[in-house]
C-alpha positions as CSV (number, residue, x, y, z in Angstrom):
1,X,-9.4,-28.8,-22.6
2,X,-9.8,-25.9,-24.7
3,X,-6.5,-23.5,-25.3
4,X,-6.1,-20.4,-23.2
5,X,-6.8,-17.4,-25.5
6,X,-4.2,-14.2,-25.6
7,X,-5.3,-11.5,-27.5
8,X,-2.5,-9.2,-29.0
9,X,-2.9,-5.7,-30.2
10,X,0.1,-4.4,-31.7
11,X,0.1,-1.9,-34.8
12,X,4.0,-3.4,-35.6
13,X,3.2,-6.4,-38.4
14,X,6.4,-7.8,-37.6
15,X,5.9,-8.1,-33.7
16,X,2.3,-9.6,-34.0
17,X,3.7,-11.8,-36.5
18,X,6.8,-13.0,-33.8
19,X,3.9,-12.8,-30.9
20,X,1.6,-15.0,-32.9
21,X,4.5,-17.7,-33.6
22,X,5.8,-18.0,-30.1
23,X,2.3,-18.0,-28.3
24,X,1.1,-20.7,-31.0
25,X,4.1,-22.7,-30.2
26,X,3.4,-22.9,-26.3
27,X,0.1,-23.8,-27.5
28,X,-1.9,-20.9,-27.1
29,X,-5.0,-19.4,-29.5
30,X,-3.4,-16.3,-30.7
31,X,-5.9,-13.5,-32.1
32,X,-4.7,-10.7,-33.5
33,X,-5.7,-6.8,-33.9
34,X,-3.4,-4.5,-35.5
35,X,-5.1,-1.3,-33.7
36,X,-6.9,-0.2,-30.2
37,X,-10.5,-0.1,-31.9
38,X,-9.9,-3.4,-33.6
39,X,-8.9,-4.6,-30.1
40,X,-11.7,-3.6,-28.2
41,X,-14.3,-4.9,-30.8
42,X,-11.9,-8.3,-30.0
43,X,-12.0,-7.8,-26.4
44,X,-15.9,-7.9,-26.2
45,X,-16.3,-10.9,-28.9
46,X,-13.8,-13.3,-28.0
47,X,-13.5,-12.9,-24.6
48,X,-9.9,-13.3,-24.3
49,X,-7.7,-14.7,-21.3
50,X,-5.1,-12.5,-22.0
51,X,-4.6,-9.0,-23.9
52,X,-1.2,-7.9,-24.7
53,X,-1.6,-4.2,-25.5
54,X,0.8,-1.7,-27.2
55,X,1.6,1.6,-25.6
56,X,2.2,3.5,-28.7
57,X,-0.4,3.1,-31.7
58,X,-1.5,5.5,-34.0
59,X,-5.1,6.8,-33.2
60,X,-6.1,5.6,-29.7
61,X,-2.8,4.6,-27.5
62,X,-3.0,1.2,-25.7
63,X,-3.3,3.0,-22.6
64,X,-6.4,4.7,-23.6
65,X,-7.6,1.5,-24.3
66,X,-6.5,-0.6,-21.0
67,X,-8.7,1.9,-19.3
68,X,-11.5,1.5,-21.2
69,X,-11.6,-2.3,-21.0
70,X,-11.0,-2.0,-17.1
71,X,-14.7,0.4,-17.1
72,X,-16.5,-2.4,-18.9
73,X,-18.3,-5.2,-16.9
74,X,-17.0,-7.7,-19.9
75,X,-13.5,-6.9,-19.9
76,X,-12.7,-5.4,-16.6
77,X,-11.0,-8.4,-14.9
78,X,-9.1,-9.9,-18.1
79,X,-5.5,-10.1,-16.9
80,X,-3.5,-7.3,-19.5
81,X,0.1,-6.6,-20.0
82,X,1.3,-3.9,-21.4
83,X,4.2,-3.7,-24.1
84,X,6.2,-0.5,-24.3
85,X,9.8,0.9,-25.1
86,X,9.0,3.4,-22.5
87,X,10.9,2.0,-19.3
88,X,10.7,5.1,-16.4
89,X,8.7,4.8,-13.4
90,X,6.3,7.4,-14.0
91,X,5.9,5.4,-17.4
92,X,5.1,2.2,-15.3
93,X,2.7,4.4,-12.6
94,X,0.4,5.2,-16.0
95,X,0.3,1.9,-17.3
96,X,-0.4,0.1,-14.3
97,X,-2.9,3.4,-13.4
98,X,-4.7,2.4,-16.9
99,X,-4.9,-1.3,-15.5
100,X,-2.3,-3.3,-16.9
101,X,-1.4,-6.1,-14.6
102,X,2.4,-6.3,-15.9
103,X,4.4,-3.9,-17.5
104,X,7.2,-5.5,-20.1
105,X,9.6,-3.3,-21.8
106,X,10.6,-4.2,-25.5
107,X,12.9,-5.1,-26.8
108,X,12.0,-8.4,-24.6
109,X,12.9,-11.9,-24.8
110,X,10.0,-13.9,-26.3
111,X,10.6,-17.2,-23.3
112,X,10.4,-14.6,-21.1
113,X,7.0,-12.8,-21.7
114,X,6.0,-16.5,-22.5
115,X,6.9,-16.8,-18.9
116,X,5.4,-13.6,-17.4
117,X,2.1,-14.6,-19.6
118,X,2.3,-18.3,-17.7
119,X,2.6,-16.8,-14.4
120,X,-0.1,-14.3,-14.9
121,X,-2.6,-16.8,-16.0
122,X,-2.1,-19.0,-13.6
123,X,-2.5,-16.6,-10.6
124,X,-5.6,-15.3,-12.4
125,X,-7.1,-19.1,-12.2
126,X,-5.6,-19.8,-8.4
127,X,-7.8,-16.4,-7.0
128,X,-9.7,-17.2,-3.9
129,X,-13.1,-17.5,-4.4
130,X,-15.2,-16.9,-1.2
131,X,-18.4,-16.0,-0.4
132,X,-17.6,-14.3,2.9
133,X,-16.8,-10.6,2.8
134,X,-13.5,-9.9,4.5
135,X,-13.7,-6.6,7.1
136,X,-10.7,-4.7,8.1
137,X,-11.4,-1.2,9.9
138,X,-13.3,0.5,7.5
139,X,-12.4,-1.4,4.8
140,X,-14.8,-4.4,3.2
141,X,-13.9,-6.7,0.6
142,X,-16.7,-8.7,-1.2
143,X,-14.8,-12.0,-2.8
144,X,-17.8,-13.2,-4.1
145,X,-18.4,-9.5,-6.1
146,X,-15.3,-8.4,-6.2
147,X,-15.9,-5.3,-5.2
148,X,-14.0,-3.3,-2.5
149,X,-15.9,-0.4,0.1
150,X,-14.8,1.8,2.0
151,X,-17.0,3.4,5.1
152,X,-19.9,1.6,2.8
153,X,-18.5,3.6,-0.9
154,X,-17.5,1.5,-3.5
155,X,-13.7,2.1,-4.9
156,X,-12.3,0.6,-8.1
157,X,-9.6,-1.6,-7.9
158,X,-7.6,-3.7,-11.0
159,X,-6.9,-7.1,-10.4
160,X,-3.6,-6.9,-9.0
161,X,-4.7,-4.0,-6.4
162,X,-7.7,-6.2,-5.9
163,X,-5.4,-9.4,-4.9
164,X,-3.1,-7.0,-2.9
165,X,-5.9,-5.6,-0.8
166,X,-7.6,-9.3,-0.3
167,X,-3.7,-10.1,0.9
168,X,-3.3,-7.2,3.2
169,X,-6.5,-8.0,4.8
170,X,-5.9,-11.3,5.3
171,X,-2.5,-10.8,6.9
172,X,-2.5,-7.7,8.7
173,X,0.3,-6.5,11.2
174,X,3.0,-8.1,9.9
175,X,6.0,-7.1,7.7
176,X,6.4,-7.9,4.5
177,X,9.3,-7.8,2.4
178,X,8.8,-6.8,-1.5
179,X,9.9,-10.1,-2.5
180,X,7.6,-11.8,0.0
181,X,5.1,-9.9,-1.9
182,X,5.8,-11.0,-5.3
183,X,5.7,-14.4,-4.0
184,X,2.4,-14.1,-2.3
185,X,0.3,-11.6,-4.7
186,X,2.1,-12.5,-8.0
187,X,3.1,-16.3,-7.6
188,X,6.3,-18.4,-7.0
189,X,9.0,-17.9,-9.6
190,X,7.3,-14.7,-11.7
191,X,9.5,-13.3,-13.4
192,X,8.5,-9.9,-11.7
193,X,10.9,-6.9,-10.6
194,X,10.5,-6.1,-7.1
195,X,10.1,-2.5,-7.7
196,X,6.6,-3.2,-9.3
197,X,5.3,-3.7,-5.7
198,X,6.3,-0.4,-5.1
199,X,4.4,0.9,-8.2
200,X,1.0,-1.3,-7.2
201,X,1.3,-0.3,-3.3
202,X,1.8,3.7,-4.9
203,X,-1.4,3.0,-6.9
204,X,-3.6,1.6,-3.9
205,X,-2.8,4.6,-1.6
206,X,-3.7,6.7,-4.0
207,X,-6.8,5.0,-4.8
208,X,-7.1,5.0,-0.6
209,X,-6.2,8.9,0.3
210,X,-9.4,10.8,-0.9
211,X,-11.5,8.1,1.7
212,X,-8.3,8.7,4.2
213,X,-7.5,5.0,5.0
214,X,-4.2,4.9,2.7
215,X,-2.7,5.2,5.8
216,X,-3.8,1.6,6.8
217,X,-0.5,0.9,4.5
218,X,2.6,1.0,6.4
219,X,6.5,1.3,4.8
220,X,8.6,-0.1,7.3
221,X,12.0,1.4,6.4
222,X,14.6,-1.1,4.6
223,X,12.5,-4.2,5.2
224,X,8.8,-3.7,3.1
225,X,5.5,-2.7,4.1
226,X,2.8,-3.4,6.4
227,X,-0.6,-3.4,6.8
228,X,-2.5,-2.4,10.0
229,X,-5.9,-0.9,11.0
230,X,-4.5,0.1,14.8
């Protein structure tokens, strides 16, 4: 079986060079770009499992760049965290608004992103793959496309909004707690913090609002959030 391949674009010399020895050791193919054009022209040729992307980098900013591979048919679904010092909430909202999947704030522990990388990988792999499109209200869910429609238009979803939706519709009228959520949209054991629900649930209603069905999204006060069509 061929190794899983993370692609890491990181302007720091000294952080690729850490990044490059733990993934190699857990016996990943490590590929390296030192800048967000570099990365891109990566993205498209290698086909990576896996970008880790720097926030901050001279020229074009690894946000810039998370939303330009989520616009491309190539790159749009390859899982992405992001790597930042930048640890407020609004700071999260943008980088999981530009289409990171996970969000991890440096200085971080090298086992744990190792960790976070597992996890994500293996959620990516376990996705549901169904022909059937799944109808809630006036929501449709095409698993064999991936794409998402509401009342018949299309809307843009990442991966994790994607899974969250496909998990909503699948589950509807129930409560759910945040870590509930973690367990059933991230995976088991990811080493996630709850209050990233709250950032991805934030991004799908504001995704849902301008077709007015955000409201299909229900927080239920002190116990998580639930999701209804009635």
């Amino acid at each position: 079986m061929s190794k899983q391949k993370v692609l890491v674009v990181e302007d720091e010399a000294a952080i690729r060079d850490m990044l490059k020895f733990t993934l190699s050791a857990s016996d990943y193919e490590v590929i390296e770009a030192s800048n967000a054009e570099d990365g891109w022209k990566l993205a498209l040729e290698s086909a990576p499992d896996l970008i880790l992307l720097d926030w901050m980098m001279p020229g074009t900013s690894g946000v810039q760049l998370a939303k330009r591979l989520r616009q491309n048919d190539k790159t749009r679904s390859i899982a992405m965290i992001m790597l930042t010092a930048r640890d407020g909430e609004e700071d999260q909202v943008q980088g999981f608004d530009a289409g990171a999947d996970d969000y991890v704030i440096k200085p971080f522990s090298p086992r744990a992103l190792v960790a976070r990388i597992q996890a994500l990988l293996r959620r990516q792999s376990n996705d549901i793959v169904d022909s059937d499109v799944l109808h809630s209200g006036a929501m449709a869910l095409d698993m064999e496309s991936h794409r998402f429609f509401v009342n018949n238009e299309e809307i843009k979803l990442g991966p994790t909004e994607f899974k969250l939706i496909h998990f909503f519709m699948t589950h509807p009228n129930r409560v759910y707690s945040r870590a509930q959520l973690l367990d059933h949209v991230w995976g088991v054991n990811v080493v996630v913090e709850e209050r990233t629900v709250d950032v991805h649930i934030r991004r799908l209603r504001k995704l849902l609002e301008p077709v007015e069905v955000a409201d299909y999204i229900q927080t239920i006060r002190g116990s998580g959030y639930r999701f209804s069509v009635n």
